[in-house]
C-alpha positions in Angstrom: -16.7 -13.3 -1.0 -18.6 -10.5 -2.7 -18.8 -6.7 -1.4 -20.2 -3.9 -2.6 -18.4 -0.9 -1.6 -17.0 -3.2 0.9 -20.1 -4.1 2.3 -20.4 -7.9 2.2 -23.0 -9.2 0.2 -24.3 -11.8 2.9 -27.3 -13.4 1.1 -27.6 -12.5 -2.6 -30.3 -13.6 -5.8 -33.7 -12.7 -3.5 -35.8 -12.6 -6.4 -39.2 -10.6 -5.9 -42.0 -9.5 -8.6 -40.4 -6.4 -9.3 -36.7 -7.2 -9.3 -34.0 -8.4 -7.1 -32.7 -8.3 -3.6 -29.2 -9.0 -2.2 -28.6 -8.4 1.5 -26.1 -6.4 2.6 -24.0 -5.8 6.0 -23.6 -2.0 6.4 -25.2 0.9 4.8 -23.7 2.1 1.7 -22.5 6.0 2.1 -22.1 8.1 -0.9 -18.4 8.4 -2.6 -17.5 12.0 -3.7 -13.9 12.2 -3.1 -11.0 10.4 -5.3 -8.1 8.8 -4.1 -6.1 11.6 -4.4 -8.5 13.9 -2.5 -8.4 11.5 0.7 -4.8 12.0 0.4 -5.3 15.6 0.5 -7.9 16.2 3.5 -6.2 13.7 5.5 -3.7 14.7 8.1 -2.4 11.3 8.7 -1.1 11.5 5.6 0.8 14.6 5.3 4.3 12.9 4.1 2.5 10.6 1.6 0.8 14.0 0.0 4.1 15.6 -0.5 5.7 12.1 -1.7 2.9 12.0 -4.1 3.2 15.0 -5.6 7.0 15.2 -5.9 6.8 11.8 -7.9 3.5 13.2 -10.2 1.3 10.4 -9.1 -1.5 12.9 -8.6 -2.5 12.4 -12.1 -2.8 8.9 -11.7 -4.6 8.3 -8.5 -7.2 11.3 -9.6 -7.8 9.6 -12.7 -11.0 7.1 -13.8 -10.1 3.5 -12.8 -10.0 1.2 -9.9 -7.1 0.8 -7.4 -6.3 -0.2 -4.0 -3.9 2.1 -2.4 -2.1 1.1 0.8 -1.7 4.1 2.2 1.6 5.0 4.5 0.6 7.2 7.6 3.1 10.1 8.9 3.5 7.2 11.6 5.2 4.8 8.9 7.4 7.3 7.2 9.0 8.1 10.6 9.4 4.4 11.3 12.3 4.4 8.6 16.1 6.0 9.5 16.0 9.6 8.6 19.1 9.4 6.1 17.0 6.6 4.3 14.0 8.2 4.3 15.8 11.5 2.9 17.6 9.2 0.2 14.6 8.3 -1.5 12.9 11.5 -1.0 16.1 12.9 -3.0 15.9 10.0 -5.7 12.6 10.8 -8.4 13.3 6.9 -9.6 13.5 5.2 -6.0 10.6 7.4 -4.5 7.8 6.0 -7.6 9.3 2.7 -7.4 8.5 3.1 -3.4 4.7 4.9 -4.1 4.2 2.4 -6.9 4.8 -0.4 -4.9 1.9 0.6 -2.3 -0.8 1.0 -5.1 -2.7 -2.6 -6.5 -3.7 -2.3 -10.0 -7.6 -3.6 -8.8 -10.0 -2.2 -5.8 -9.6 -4.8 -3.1 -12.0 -4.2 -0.2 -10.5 -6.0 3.4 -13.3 -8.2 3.4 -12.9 -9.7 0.2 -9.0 -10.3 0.3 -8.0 -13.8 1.2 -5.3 -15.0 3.0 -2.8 -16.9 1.0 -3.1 -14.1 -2.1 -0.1 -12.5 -3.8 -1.2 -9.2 -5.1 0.7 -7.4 -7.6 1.5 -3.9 -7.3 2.0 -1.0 -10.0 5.3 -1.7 -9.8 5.1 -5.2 -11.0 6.5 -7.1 -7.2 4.1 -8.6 -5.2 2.8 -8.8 -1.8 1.7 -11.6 -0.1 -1.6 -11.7 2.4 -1.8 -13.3 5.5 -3.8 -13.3 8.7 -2.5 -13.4 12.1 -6.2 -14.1 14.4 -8.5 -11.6 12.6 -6.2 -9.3 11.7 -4.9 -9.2 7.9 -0.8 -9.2 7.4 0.8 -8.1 4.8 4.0 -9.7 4.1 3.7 -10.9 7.5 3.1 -8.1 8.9 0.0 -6.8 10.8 0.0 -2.9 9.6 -3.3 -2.1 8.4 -4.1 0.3 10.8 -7.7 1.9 8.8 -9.1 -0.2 6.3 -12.1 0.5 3.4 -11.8 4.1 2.7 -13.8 4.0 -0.1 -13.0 6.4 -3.5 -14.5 7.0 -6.6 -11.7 5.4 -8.4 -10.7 2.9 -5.9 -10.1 2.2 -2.2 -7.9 3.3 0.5 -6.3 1.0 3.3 -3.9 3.1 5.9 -0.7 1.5 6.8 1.9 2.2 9.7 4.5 0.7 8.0 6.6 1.5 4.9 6.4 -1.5 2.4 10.5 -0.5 0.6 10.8 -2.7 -2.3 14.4 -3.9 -3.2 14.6 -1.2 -6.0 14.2 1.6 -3.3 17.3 0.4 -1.4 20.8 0.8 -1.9 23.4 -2.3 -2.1 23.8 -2.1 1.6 20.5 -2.1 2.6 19.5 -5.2 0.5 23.3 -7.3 2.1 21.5 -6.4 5.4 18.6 -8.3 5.2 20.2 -11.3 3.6 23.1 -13.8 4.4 26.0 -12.3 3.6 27.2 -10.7 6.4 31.1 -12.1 5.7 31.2 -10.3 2.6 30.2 -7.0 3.8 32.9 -7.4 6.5 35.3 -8.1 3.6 33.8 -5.0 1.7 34.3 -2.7 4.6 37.3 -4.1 5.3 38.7 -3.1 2.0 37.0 0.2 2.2 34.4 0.2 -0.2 31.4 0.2 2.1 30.6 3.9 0.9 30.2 2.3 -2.6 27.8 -0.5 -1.3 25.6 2.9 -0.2 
């Protein structure tokens, strides 16, 4: 699939006299703004601005270049326990790790990501793309809520989910999610839960 701007290129190679013709899906508006400036006029994404600029990503996603960024909305921040949410906020290392796990190191407009990709992130994980009926998941997930904001340096997908990769979490967080629920009882019962956190 080929876009332009993520308009979808839906017959391409009309050759004429005077040139070439490739027919497009939607009209193409003009891109002023940078990633970093969507960030900054939009006010579903008042947390992420502050998150950014606390971890000095503004630099980055100002900068020349071509990135994808999946952008978490004010909805998805308060999704998350406030005490975690505050944890990483508090911790420089696990708050880029988070940011850096939401930004793809290529432009990938909607219409041109297929289902069945892993996409690697800044941060060197991956996330994998589904579809569940029209809708794209992301790690299973249907949470692109806005898609194809286009930037001059990239493009913007909103999100009303935090994507926390395992380097954001604490001990306990990660034994949650996985099968070993005996050994945190043996942990806490011990007590050294506060050590797993």
């Amino acid at each position: 699939i080929v876009t332009v701007n993520c308009a979808r290129v839906l017959k391409a190679d009309h050759h004429a006299t005077n040139g070439v013709v490739h027919v497009i899906d939607k009209v193409i508006a003009t891109t002023t703004n940078s990633i970093q400036q969507v960030i900054e006029t939009e006010e579903s994404l008042e947390t992420l601005r502050a998150a950014v600029a606390a971890s000095d990503l503004n630099s980055l996603l100002e900068s020349k270049g071509q990135y994808t960024l999946l952008a978490p909305t004010n909805e998805a921040f308060e999704k998350i326990p406030r005490e975690t949410l505050n944890r990483i906020l508090g911790d420089p290392e696990a708050l880029r790790d988070l940011l850096n796990h939401h930004i793809l190191k290529s432009a990938m407009c909607a219409e041109a990501i297929i289902a069945g990709l892993t996409m690697e992130t800044l941060e060197g994980t991956t996330l994998d793309v589904g579809c569940s009926g029209e809708e794209l998941t992301l790690n299973g997930k249907a949470i692109i809520a806005n898609k194809d904001v286009l930037a001059t340096n990239g493009v913007v997908h909103f999100v009303n989910e935090l994507l926390i990769p395992d380097s954001a979490k604490t001990l306990f967080e990660l034994a949650q999610e996985s099968e070993v629920s005996k050994s945190m009882d043996i942990f806490r019962q011990a007590g050294l839960s506060s050590h797993l956190t």
